[in-house]
N, C-alpha and C positions, 0 to 999 in steps of 0.2 A: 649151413649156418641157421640157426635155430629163427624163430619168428620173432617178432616183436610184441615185449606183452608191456599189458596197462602199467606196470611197477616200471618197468624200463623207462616207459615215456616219459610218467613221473619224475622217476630219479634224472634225465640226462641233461646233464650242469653246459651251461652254454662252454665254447671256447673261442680264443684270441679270431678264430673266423668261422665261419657259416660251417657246417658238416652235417650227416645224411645218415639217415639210421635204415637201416632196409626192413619193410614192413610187409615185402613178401606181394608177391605177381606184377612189380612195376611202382606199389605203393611206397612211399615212403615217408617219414618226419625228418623235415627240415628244421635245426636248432642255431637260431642265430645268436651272434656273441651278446645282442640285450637281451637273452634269455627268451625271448618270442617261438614259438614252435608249431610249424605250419604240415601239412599234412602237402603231399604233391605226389602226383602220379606221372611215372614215364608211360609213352606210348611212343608207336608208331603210324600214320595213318597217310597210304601213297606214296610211301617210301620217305619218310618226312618224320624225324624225332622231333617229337612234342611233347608237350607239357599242360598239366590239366591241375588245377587248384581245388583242395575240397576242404577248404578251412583252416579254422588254428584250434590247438588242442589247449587246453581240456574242452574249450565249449563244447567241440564235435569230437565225440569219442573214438577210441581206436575201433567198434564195429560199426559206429557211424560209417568210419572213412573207410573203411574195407567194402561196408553195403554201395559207399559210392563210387568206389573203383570196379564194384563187379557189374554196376550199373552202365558204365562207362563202357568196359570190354562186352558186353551185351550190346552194345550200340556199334563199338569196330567191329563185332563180329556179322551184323548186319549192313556192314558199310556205312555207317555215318558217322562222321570225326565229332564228339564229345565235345569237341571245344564249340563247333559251330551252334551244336543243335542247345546247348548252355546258351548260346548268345541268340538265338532265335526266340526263344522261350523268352528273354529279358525282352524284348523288344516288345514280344506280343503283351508282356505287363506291361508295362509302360503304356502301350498304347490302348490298355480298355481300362482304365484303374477305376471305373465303375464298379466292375467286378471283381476290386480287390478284396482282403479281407475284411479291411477296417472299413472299406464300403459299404460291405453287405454286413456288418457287424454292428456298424452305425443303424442300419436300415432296419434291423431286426430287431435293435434295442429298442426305437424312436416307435416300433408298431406296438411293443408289447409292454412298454415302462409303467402304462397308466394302470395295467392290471397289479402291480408291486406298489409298496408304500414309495415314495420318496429317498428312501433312505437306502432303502436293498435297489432301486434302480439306480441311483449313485455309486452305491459299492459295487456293481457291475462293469460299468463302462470304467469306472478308476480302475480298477485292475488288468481290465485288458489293454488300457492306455499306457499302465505303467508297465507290465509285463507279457503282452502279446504284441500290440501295434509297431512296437520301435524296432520288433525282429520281423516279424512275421506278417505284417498291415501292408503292404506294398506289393505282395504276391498276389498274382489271381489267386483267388477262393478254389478254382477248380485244380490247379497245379500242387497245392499242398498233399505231399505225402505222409501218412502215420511217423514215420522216420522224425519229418521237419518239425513237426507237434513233440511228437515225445522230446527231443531230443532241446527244446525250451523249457517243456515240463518237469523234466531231468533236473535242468540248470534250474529251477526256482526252488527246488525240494535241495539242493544241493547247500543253499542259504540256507536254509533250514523251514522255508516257506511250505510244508506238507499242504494243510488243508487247503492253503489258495490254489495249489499243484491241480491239487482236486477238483474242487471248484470250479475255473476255470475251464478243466475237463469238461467238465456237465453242464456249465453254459455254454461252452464253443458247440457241443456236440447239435443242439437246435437253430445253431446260424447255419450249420452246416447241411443240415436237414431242409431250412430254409432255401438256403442257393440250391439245392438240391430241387427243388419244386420250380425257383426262377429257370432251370439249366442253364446255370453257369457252375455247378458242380456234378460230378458222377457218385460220389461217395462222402460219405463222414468219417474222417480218419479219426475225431475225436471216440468214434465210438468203438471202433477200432483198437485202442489202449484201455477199454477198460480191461482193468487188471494189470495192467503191466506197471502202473507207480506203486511206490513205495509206500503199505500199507499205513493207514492213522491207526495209534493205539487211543481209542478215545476215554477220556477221563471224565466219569460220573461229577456233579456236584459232588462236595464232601456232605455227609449227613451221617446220624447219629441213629438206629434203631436199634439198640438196645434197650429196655424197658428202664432197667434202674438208670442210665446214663441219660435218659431223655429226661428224668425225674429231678437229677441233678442239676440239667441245663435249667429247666422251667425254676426250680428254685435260684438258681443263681439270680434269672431275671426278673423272679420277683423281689430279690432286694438289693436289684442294680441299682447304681447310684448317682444316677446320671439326671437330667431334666427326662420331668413326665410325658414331657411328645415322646424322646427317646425310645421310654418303657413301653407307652401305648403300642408304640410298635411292633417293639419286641414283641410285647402279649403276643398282639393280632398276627405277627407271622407264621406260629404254626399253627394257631386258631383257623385259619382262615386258609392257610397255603396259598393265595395266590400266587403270579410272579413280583420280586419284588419292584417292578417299575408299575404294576399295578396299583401296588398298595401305596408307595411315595407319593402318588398322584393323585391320589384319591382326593374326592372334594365333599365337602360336606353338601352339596343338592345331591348329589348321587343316594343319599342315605333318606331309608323311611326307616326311624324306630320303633314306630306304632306297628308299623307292618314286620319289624326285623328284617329288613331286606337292602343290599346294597344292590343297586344298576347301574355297570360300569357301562358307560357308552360303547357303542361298537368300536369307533374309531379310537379309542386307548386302546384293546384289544390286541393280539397280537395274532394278527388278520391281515390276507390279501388289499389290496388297495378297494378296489370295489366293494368286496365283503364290509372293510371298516366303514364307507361311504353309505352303503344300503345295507347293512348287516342291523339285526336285535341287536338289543344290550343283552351282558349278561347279567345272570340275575342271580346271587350269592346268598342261600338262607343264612342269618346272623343267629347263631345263640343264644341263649340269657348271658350268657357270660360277657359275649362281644357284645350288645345291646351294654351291659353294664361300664366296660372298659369304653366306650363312645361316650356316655354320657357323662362320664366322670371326665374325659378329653374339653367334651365342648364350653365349659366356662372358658377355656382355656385359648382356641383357636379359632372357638365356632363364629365367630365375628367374621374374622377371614372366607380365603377361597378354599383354604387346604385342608387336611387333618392334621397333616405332618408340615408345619412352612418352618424355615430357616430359619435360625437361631438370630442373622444379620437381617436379613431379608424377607416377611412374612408371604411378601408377592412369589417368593421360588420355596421348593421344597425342601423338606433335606439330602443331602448329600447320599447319592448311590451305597457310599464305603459306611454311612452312617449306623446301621446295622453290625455291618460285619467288622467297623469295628469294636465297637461294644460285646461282641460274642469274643472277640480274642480278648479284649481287655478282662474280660470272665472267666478265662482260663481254657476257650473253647477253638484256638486259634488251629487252624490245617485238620479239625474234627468236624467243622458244619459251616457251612456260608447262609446267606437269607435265602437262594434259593434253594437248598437242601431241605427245606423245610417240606417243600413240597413231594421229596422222595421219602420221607420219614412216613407223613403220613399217608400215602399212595402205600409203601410198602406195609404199615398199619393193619390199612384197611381192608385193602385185599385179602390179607394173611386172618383177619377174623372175619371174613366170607360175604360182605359186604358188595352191594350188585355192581360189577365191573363197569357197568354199562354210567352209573350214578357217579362213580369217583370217575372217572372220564368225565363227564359233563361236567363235575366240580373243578376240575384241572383244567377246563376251558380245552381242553382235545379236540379237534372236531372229529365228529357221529361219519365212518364213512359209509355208512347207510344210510343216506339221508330221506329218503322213506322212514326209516326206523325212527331217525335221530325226531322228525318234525311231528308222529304220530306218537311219540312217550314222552313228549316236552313235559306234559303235567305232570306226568308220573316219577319223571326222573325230579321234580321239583320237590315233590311229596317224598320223598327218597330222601334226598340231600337233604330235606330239612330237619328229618329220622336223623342222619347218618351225622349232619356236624354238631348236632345238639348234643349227639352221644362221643363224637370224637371231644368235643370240650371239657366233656364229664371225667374222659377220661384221662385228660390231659390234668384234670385236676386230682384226680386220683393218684396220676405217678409220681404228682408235684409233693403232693402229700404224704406218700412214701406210702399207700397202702394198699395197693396193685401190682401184683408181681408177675403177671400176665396178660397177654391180649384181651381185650375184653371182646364179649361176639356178639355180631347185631341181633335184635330183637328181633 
């Protein structure tokens, strides 16, 4: 009789009673008439037929349940009956649950959170709350096999949840490293699965580098027809590239126009927790152009806190989608978002031979040579302020229709 394959299990329709699909060495799937479908393994152990439980399917897949009946007949064939040393193992959880997961999970997040903003150490522990803890939080840390990981891992990519899949991957993998140093683990099973989920295809911003098509957009937005904070915006997003939660936020004490220079504080940044706390600002050379587009702004907001405040509300900014959607209502809708601006002209700049090391530091990247990064601070300043004077120039030029090529730094 042939084996049991994954399409089989799938397809087999409950009936008026419980019935047994043979899954080959003892294993089998049980289909009961509510359609439930459990996984069960025959044995014998001292002359004694038994019975040994390795889940319900689909959670635990059909090589799940094969790895754990071979696991099982591994243990008769050393003389220990599977059922017991299952219930031994429960007990010994139960009684240290100090060193269960969510213990050492807790313990690992609660040392390291203050090095993260607030917000990335919230999205950590929610996710293992919502999709590790309720499976897998009750096991000693030291008992989890690659198997029991993947096979939760599996289930959240299976929702269609890829990147948390991930994710979660590569946080677990340092709690586990961590028990590892307490010894109450021998190994990292999460690091064990790299490679084995289900690849992310990642998806670039949309952005626009085509010469004549960037020409098009900047015209569009210079006779958008929206309110003037709107426009300011627009202007200043590919003037400037920041990210756009930099620029929404922006305040007008951050700004010297005598000096042409904007200094975002470290802590808007988008920076480790410490970093933002004791981190520089950064410090953006402004162009005539942007110098011009601010001061034409500030009759307008400069009262305020913001550059950009709400239409309702001048205490809050505008709205994240504010940008982007003012670029679809211009006909630029799944061709460029406000962050794109910043691959348009990264890929610009490079491409007219412009010092890699200066559009990094204008993208706010960090320097991983930070030797390097803190002994050419001036010089990368001197640089940027060459490099956005001439990207403005030339952003007027495409606007103007009368550039049909990259222009190259001086």
């Amino acid at each position: 009789m042939a084996e049991l394959t994954v399409v089989a299990a799938r397809n087999a329709q409950p009936r008026e009673k419980a019935y047994r699909i043979a899954a080959g060495k003892g294993l089998y799937l049980q289909v009961m008439p509510n359609g439930a479908k459990y996984w069960r393994q025959k044995y014998r152990f001292r002359d004694k037929s038994l019975m040994l439980a390795h889940g319900v399917f689909p959670e635990v897949s059909l090589a799940q349940a094969r790895d754990a009946r071979d696991d099982a007949r591994r243990l008769l064939a050393s003389g220990i009956d599977p059922s017991m040393q299952r219930k031994a193992s429960k007990v010994a959880q139960q009684a240290d649950v100090t060193n269960s997961l969510e213990a050492i999970a807790r313990e690992w997040h609660e040392l390291h959170k203050h090095e993260w903003s607030d917000t990335y150490a919230e999205r950590i522990i929610t996710a293992m709350e919502r999709d590790i803890f309720p499976w897998l939080g009750n096991r000693a840390i030291g008992s989890i096999e690659p198997r029991d990981l993947l096979g939760r891992l599996q289930e959240i990519q299976r929702r269609g949840a890829k990147e948390t899949a991930h994710r979660l991957r590569r946080w677990l993998s340092p709690v586990f490293r961590y028990a590892i140093v307490k010894g109450v683990a021998g190994r990292d099973p999460a690091a064990d699965l790299k490679g084995a989920l289900q690849g992310i295809v990642k998806n670039n911003f949309p952005t626009i580098t085509e010469p004549a098509r960037i020409g098009e957009l900047l015209r569009a937005i210079e006779g958008y027809a929206g309110t003037y904070v709107t426009r300011a915006a627009l202007k200043l997003s590919p003037m400037l590239f920041m990210r756009p939660g930099e620029l929404r936020f922006a305040e007008w004490s951050e700004f010297n126009l005598d000096k042409a220079e904007w200094s975002i504080p470290s802590v808007r940044m988008k920076r480790r927790k410490e970093q933002k706390a004791n981190g520089e600002p950064h410090v953006i050379p402004l162009s005539s152009q942007a110098v011009e587009i601010l001061q034409n702004l500030k009759p307008l907001s400069g009262a305020g806190r913001y550059l950009f405040p709400g239409e309702r509300d001048a205490k809050r900014v505008i709205s994240e989608n504010t940008v982007n959607a003012a670029l679809h209502r211009m006909g630029f809708k799944d061709e460029i978002v406000a962050h794109g601006f910043r691959h348009m002209a990264s890929t610009a700049l490079n491409e007219a031979g412009w010092d890699e090391d200066a559009i990094e530091r204008q993208l706010a990247h960090k320097d991983k040579n930070k030797i390097r990064g803190t002994y050419n601070k001036a010089k990368y300043l001197a640089e940027r302020r060459r490099m956005m004077q001439a990207w403005a120039d030339y952003l007027d030029q495409l606007r103007d229709g009368k550039v049909k090529t990259l222009f190259e730094a001086a």
